[in-house]
Each structure stands twice: as C-alpha cells, then as structure tokens.
C-alpha positions in Angstrom: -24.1 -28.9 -5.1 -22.1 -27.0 -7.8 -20.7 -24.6 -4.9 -19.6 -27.6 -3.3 -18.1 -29.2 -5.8 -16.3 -26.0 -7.0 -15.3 -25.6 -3.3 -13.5 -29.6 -3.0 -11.8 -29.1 -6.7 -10.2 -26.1 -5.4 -9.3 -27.0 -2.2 -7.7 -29.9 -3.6 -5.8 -28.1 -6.1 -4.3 -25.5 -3.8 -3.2 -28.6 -1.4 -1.2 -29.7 -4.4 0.1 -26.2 -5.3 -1.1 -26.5 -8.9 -1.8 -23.4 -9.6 -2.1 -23.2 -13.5 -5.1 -25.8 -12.9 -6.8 -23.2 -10.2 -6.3 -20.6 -12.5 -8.0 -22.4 -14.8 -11.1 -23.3 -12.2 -11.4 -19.9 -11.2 -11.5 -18.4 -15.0 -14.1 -20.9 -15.7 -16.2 -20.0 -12.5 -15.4 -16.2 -13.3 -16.9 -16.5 -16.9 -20.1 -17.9 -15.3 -21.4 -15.1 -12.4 -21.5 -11.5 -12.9 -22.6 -10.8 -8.9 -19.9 -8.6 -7.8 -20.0 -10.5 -4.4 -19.0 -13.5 -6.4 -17.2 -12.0 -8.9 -14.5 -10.0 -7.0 -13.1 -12.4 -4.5 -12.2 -14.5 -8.0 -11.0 -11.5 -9.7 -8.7 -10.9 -6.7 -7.9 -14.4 -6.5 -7.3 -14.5 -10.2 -4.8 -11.4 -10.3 -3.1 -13.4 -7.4 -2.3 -16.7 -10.2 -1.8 -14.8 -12.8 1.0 -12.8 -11.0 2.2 -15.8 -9.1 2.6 -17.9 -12.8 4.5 -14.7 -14.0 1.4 -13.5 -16.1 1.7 -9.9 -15.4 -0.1 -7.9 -18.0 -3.0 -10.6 -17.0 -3.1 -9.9 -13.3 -3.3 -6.3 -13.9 -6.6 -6.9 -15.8 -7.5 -8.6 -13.6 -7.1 -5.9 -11.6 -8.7 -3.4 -13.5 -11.7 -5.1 -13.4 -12.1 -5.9 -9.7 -11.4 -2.1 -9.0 -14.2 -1.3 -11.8 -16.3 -3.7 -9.1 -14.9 -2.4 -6.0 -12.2 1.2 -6.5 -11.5 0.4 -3.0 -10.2 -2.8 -3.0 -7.5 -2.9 -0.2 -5.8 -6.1 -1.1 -6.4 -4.9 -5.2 -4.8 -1.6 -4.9 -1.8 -3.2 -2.6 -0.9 -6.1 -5.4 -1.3 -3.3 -8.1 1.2 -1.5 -5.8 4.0 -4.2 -5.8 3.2 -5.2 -9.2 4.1 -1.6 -10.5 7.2 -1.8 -8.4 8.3 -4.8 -9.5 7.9 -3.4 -13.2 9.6 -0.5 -11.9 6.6 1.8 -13.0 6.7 4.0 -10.6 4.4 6.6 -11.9 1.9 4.0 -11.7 2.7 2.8 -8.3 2.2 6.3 -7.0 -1.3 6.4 -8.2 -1.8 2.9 -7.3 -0.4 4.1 -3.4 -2.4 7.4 -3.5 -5.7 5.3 -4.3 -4.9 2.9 -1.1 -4.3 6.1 0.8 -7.6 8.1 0.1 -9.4 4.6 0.4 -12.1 5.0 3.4 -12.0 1.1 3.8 -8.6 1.1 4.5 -7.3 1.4 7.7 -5.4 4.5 9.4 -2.2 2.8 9.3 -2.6 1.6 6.0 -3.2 4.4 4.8 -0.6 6.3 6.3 2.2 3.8 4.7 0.6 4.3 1.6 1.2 7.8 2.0 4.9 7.2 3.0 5.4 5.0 0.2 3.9 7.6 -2.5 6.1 10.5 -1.3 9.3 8.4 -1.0 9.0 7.1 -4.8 7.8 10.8 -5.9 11.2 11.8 -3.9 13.6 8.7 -4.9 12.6 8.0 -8.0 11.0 10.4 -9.6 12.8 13.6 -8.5 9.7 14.8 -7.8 10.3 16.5 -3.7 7.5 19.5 -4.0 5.1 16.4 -5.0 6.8 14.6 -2.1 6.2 17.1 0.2 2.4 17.1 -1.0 1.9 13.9 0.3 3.7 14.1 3.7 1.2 17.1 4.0 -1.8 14.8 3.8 -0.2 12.9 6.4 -0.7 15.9 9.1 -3.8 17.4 7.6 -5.9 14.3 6.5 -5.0 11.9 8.6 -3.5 13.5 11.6 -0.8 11.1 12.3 2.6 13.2 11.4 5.0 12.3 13.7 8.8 14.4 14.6 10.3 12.1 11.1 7.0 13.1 9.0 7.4 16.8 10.0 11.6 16.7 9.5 11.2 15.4 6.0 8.4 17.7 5.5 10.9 20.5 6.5 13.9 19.3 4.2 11.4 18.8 1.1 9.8 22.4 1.5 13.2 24.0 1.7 14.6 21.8 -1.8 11.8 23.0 -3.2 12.1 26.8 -2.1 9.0 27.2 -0.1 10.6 28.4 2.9 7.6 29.3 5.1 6.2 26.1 5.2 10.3 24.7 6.1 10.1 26.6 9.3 6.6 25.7 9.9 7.8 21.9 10.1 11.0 22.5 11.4 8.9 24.2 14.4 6.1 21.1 15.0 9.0 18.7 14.6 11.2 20.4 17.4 7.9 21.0 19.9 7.4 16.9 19.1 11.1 16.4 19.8 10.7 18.0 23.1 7.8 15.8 24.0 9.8 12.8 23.0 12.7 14.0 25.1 10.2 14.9 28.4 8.6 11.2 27.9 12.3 9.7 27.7 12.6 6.0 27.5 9.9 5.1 29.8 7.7 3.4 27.1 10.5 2.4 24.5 10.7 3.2 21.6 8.9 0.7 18.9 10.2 0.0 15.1 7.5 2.3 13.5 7.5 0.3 10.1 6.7 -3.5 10.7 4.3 -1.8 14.2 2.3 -0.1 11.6 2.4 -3.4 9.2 1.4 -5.6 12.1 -1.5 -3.2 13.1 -3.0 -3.5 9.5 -6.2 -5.7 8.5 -7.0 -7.4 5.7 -5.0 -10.2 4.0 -1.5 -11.3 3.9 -0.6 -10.3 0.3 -1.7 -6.9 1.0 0.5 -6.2 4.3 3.2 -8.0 1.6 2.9 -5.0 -1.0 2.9 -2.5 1.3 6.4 -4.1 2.8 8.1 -3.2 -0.2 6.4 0.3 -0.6 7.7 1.0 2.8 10.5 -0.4 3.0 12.6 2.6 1.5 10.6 4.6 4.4 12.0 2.3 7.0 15.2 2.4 6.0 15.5 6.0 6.0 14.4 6.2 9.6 16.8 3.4 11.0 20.0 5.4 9.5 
C-alpha cells in the first residue's frame, strides 16, 4: 500500500512539474530504505532535482553516493560528466568520462564517445595532447573501433608531443583506412558519426544528453 501510494504522490507531482515537492518525496523515501535496488534509482533520481533546482554541490552527492552503490552507473557517470562541464571542472569531467569509458555496462558506443570526449578536453582545455593521445589509443587497442579521424588525430597528437614513431604508425593505418574509404566510394553514404553513435546508445535520455555536450567539440572537429 505504501509503494502505491508513494507511486500516485509522485506521479502526480511530476504531472504538475513541482519538482521542489518531488525532491522532497524522494529524500523522504531515500532516508527510509537502504536496498541498493531501491536506493539507487532515488539517488539518481535525486541528483536529477537537485541539478534541475540549480542545487549543484547537492546532486554531486548525490552522486557520490549512488556510484558508492553502483561505480558503474551509466546515467550517474554521464550527469556527473555534464555537471563538471557546466562548472567548467574539466579535470573532473575527464575522470568522470574515463569512468563511463572503462564501464563494462556501458555500451561500445558509449564508451567510445566517452573516450572522444576525455581526449578532446585533455587536448582543448587542458593542454594536455600526450594525455590526449593516451586516450585515442584506447580507442584502437581497447575497444577496437578507431576509425581514418581517430587514427589522424592520433598522428597530429604523437608528433606535438615528439613521439614520432607512433606519428607514422597512425599516419600509416589512417591512409590504408583512407584507401578503403575511397575503394567503397559513396555506395553506402556517408553517416554523421556523432548523433549515429548517440542514437545507437542505451539507457536513458539524460545520459545520451551529457554525453551530447562531451561530444560535441568532437563533432565539430570532424564537420570542419
């Protein structure tokens, strides 16, 4: 009965977009079960207010504490993500990304963009291209998905950051993956990599969201 009733309150209050007074329902109901089946679906749900009233420092406890319950959170890490960003932490958004990324509940794709996301703030905004170039790296050997752009940036970071070995390495798998590009032509089409991957992604909406704005730079890049 009390599931129930929990259930009507909070539909009703998310029908009327009051969200201080689900915030308030979930806290309660948070206070009261310590089942991390329970528990983390309201932690998540609570970062989610508390972000959405402005509360940051709030939804990043929250936060903390449904990754204490579940470290591989996918929606969790992807919030943390865009919350960093927003905050413009970036050093904390590349830890956040590199969590998503080496999370075995993610998928593929996901994980990929996370990857993309990591080495384009390590690059961007915090100068950092050999760190960069680390990441792109795990792209080819971890998850096996470098494509001709993976390996060209690959190549430009190496040589900034004088490893020159591993700059003709990339400039060489990025030039055999050229030529297969050019022997398949335009017979399939070519497909906008970035929202492909995002609609290819599971799990919720606020997830594919953060990882938007973590990818976005990466988009960019390849469209100019």
């Amino acid at each position: 009965q009390r599931d129930i009733a929990y259930a009507r309150l909070h539909d009703l209050l998310a029908e009327r977009g009051d969200d201080a007074g689900l915030l308030d329902l979930v806290n309660a109901r948070s206070e009261v079960f310590d089942d991390p089946e329970i528990l983390a679906p309201l932690l998540y749900e609570q970062a989610r207010l508390f972000r959405g009233l402005g509360q940051v420092d709030e939804a990043l406890a929250s936060l903390d504490n449904l990754l204490l319950l579940e470290d591989e959170h996918v929606g969790g890490l992807a919030l943390q993500v865009e919350i960093h960003v927003q905050r413009e932490a970036f050093d904390d958004a590349v830890d956040s990304l590199r969590a998503l990324a080496s999370a075995k509940s993610a998928p593929m794709s996901q994980r990929r963009i996370a990857r993309l996301g990591a080495a384009e703030f390590l690059e961007k905004k915090l100068g950092d291209a050999a760190g960069a170039l680390a990441e792109l790296s795990l792209i080819e050997t971890e998850l096996k998905m470098a494509d001709r752009v993976v390996y060209e940036r690959m190549a430009s970071l190496a040589e900034r950051s004088g490893r020159l070995e591993d700059a003709a390495r990339a400039h060489v798998e990025a030039a055999a993956l050229g030529s297969g590009e050019d022997r398949a032509g335009d017979a399939v089409g070519a497909q906008p990599q970035g929202d492909g991957v995002l609609r290819d992604v599971d799990g919720d909406a606020h997830a594919r969201a953060s990882l938007r704005a973590a990818s976005r730079d990466s988009a960019e890049r390849r469209a100019s």
